[in-house]
C-alpha positions as CSV (number, residue, x, y, z in Angstrom):
1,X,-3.0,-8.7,2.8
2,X,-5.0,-5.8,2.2
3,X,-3.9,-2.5,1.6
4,X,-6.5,0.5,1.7
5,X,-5.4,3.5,0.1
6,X,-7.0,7.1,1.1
7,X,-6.7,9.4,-1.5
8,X,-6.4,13.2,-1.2
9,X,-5.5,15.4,1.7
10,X,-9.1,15.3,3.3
11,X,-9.9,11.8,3.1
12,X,-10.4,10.3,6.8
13,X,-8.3,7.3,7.5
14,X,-10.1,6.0,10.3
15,X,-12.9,4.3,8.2
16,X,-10.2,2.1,6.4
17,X,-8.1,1.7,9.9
18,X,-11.6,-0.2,10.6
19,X,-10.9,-2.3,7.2
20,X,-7.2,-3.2,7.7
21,X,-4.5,-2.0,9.7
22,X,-2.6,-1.8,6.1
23,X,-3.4,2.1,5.5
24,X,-1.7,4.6,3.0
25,X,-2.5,8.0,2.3
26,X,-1.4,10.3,-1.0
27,X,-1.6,13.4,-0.5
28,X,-2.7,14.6,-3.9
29,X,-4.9,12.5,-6.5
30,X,-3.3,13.9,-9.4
31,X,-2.4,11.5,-12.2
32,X,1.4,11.0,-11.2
33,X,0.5,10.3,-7.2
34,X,-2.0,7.3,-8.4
35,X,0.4,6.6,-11.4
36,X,3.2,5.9,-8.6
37,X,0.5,4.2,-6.5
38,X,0.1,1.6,-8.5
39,X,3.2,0.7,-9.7
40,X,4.2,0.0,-6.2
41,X,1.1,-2.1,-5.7
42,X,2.0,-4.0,-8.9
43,X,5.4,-4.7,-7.7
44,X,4.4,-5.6,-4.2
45,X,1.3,-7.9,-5.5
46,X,4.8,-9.6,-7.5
47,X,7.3,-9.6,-4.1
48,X,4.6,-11.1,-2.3
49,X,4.1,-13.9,-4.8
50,X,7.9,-14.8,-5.0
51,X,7.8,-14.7,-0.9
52,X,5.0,-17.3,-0.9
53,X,6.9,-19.6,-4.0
54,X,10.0,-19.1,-1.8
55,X,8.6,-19.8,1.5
56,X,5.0,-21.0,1.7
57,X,4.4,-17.7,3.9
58,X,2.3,-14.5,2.6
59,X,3.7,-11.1,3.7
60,X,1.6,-9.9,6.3
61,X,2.7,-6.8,7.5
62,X,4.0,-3.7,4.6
63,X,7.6,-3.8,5.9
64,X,7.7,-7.2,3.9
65,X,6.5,-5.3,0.7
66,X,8.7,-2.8,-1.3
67,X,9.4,0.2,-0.4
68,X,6.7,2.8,-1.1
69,X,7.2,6.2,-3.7
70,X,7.7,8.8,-1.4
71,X,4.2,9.9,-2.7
72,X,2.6,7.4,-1.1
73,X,2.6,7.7,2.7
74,X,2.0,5.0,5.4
75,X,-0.3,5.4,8.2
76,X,0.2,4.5,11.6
């Protein structure tokens, strides 16, 4: 799965809807937004490995992966 991330409040989501239809937004760049960012990345990168051990399956869709920080916002 790939998950594009558009960082900042002016950054156009479009371009990466044209990438994937996996699309988060943070609203600020600061240190503790991207901090949080990628923790949740690093613990979905680690769910989706135990779903594939488990099941032979990768997640497909971001409702199989953790929850995101609320600093972190999906786009539909």
């Amino acid at each position: 799965m790939v998950v594009a991330c558009a960082a900042g409040s002016g950054a156009n989501t479009d371009t990466l809807k044209k990438i994937t239809e996996c699309v988060v937004s943070l609203d600020t760049a600061d240190s503790a937004t991207i901090k949080a960012f990628f923790k949740w990345v690093s613990a979905s990168v680690s769910s989706g490995s135990m779903k594939v051990e488990a099941t032979g399956a990768e997640a497909t869709t971001l409702s199989e992966l953790p929850p995101p920080p609320p600093e972190v916002n999906i786009v539909v």
